[in-house]
N, C-alpha and C positions, 0 to 999 in steps of 0.2 A: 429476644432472638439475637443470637449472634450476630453484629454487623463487622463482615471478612474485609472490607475495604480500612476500617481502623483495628482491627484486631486486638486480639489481647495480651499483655504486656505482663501478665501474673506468672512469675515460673512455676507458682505451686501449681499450675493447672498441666494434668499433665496432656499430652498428645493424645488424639481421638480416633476413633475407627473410622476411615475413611473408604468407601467407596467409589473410584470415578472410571470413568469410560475416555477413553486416549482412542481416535480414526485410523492407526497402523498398527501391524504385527510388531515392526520393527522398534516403535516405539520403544515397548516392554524390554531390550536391552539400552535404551538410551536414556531414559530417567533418572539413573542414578541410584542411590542407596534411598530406600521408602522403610517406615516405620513398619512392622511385624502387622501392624493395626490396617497397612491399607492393602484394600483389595483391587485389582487392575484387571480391568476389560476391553476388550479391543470392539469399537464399533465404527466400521467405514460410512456408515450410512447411506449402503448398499442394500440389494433385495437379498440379502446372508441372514437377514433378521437381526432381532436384538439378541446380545448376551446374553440377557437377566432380566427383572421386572425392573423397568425406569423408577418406578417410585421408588427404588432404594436408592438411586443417584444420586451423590451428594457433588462431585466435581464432573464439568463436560467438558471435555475440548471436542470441539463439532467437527468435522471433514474440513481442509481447505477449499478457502472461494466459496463454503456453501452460503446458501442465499438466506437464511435467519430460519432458524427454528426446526429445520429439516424436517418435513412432514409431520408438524404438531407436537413435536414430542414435550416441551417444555411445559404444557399443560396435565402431563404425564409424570410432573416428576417433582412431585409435593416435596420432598427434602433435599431439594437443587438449590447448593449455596452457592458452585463459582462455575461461569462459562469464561472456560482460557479461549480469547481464540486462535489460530497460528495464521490471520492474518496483521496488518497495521493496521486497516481500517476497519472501524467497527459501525460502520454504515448499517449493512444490511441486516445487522440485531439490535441498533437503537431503536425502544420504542417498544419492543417483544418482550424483555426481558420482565418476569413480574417482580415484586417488592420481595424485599429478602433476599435477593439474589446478583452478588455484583457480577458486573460486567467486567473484563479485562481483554486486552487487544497486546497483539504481538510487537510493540514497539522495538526497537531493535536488533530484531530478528531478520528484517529486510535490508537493514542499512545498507550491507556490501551489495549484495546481489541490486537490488532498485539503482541505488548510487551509480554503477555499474553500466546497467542498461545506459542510463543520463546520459554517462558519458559517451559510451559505445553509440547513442542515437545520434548526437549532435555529431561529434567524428564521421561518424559513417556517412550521415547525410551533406554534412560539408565537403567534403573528401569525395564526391560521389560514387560511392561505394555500391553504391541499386543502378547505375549507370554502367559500372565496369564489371559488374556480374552480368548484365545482361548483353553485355558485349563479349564474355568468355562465351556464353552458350552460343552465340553469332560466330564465333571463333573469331573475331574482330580484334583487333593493335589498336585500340581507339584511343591513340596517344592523345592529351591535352591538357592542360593547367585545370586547378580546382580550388576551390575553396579553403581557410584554413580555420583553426579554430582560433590559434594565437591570434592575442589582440582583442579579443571579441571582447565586449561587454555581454555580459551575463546577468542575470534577474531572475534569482530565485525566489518564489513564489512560495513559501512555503517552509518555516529554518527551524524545522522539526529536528529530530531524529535523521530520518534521511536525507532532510534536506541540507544540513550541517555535512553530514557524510558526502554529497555531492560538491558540497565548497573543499572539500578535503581533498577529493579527489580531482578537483578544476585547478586547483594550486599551481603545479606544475607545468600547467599549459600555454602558463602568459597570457590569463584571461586575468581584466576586471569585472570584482564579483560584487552584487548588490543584493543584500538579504530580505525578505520580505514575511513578514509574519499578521494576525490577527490584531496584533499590537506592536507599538513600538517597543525598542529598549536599548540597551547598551550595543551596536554593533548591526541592529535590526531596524530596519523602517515599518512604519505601522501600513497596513493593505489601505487604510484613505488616500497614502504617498502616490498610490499606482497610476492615475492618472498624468502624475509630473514624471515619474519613474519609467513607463513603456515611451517615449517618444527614444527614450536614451539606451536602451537593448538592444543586441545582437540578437541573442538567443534566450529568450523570456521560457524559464524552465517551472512548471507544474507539479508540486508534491504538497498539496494542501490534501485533509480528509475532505473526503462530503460530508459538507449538514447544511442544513436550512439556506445557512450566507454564504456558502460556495456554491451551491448550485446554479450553474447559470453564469459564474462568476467572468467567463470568457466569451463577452457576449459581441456584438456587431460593435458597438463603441468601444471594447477592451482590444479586439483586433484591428479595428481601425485606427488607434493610436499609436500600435505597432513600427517602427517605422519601414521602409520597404528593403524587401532584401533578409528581412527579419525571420528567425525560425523560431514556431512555438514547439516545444517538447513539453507532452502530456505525459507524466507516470505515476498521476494521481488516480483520479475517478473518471470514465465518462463523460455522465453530467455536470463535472465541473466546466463541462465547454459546451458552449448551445452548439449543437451541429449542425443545424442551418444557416445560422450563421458565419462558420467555421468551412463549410463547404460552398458558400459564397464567396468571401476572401479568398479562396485557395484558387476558385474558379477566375481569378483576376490574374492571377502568378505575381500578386505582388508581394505577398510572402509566401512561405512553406512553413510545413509543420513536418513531425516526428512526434507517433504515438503508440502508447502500449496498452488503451483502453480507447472505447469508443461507446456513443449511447445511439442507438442500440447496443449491446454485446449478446453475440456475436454479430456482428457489421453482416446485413444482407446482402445478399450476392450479385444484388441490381441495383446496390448503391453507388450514386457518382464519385463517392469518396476512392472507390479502389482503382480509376481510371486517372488520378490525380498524378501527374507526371512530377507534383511538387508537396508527394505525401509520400514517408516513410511509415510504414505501420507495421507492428506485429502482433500477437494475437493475445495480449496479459500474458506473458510470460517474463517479466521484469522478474517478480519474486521465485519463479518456477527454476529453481538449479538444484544440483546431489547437495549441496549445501542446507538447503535448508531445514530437513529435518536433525539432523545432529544437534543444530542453531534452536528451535523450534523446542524440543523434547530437552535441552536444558533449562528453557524457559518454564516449559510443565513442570518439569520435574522439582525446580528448585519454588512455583509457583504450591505445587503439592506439599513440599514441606512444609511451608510456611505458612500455609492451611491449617494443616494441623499441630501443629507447632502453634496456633491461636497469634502469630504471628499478623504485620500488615503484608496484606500483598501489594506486588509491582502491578503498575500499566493499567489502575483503576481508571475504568472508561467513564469519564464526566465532563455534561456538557456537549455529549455528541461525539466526543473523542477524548 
């Protein structure tokens, strides 16, 4: 069996028929030039039904945000060799995927748009920006000093993809910046550092994947190390942060947080977290801009070629991510 994650490097072999289903109309102008060989179906993984019979599937990109496997289908689709997905994390399909079939996650796809959020959340929360909006609809002059970001110590959590792109864009602000990854290396502290590392943050920012060792990773001793005055910015996962714990902290006001995901999602409607005077939240829409499919469907597209092309492909998901 072909394995797509190493691909094949023989020029005499030539390009293959390719079959795959892409989640937008829009798509099918955005992919680019496809071999004569491949055939393209639109499936939103709506009640529209299927295109065609799944078992001819050979390439999926699934719907965004959808939550693994989208109503069984993967069981359905005996010559499924690659699921692209168009998000970064590949959470909610590690573990589904069966043998034969690589996994791929949309690594920088998100970079601007997430990075983006980053920035926009701590700004806006420092700056008190959910203070001076709710003084426009008061029709209120609520003249007063605020917060700034210059100066801050900063403590990226996470010096991925995005989370690189967020130091890129801190640059400018007269922040100092502390990189934090799985491991140490050249420029990056390794995540054991984190303990010596949060007494010394402003603004401790979140862009790790979930898997097994992040979850939970923000837990009542990660917040309590925090120091006071401190803002966590979540634009990872959820359950990268115990909420119980996270909604005790907050309930002290001895720090704040700024988040674009929460465990539950979506946050119920009776929870204490939305009365938090010292929580900036919005609803996972960090990744959600007109940008991203353009961004999104180069990445298929050029992921499709190289498919069949017996090429290796980008963004092989290993390891959890």
């Amino acid at each position: 069996m072909w394995d797509a994650a190493k691909g094949r490097n023989d020029p005499a072999i030539p390009s293959v028929s390719v079959k795959i289903w892409i989640p937008h109309e829009v798509g099918l102008s955005l992919l680019g030039e496809l071999t004569p060989q491949t055939t393209v179906e639109v499936f939103a993984g709506d009640d529209t039904g299927l295109p065609s019979d799944p078992a001819t599937v050979e390439f999926w990109s699934p719907p965004f945000l959808s939550t693994g496997d989208t109503s069984g289908l993967l069981e359905k689709m005996p010559r499924l060799r690659v699921v692209q997905l168009l998000s970064a994390g590949a959470d909610a399909w590690v573990g589904l995927i069966p043998a034969g079939v690589t996994l791929c996650d949309a690594r920088g796809v998100h970079d601007s748009s997430t990075s983006e959020w980053a920035v926009t959340a701590m700004l806006a929360y420092l700056r008190d920006f959910p203070k001076f909006v709710q003084a426009q609809e008061r029709r209120d002059w609520a003249y007063g000093p605020t917060d700034e970001l210059a100066a801050k110590r900063v403590l990226i959590v996470g010096a991925g993809s995005i989370g690189a792109a967020i130091a890129r864009r801190l640059e400018p602000f007269e922040v100092s910046l502390t990189l934090v990854a799985r491991h140490a290396r050249d420029g990056v502290h390794g995540v054991d550092e984190l303990p010596r590392l949060l007494p010394l943050a402003d603004v401790v920012v979140l862009v790790v994947p979930l898997t097994q060792a992040t979850t939970g990773l923000v837990d009542a001793d990660f917040l309590a190390a925090m120091p006071d005055g401190a803002l966590l910015v979540n634009a990872a996962r959820g359950p990268v942060v115990d909420t119980g714990a996270l909604t005790a902290e907050l309930a002290t006001g001895r720090i704040a947080a700024a988040v674009d995901v929460t465990d539950p999602e979506p946050l119920p409607a009776d929870h204490p977290l939305w009365d938090m005077p010292n929580l900036l939240l919005t609803p996972h829409v960090a990744g959600s801009v007109r940008g991203l499919l353009p961004r999104a469907y180069r990445l298929i597209g050029e992921q499709v070629r190289r498919f069949a092309a017996g090429r290796p492909l980008e963004n092989v998901v290993t390891d959890g991510y």
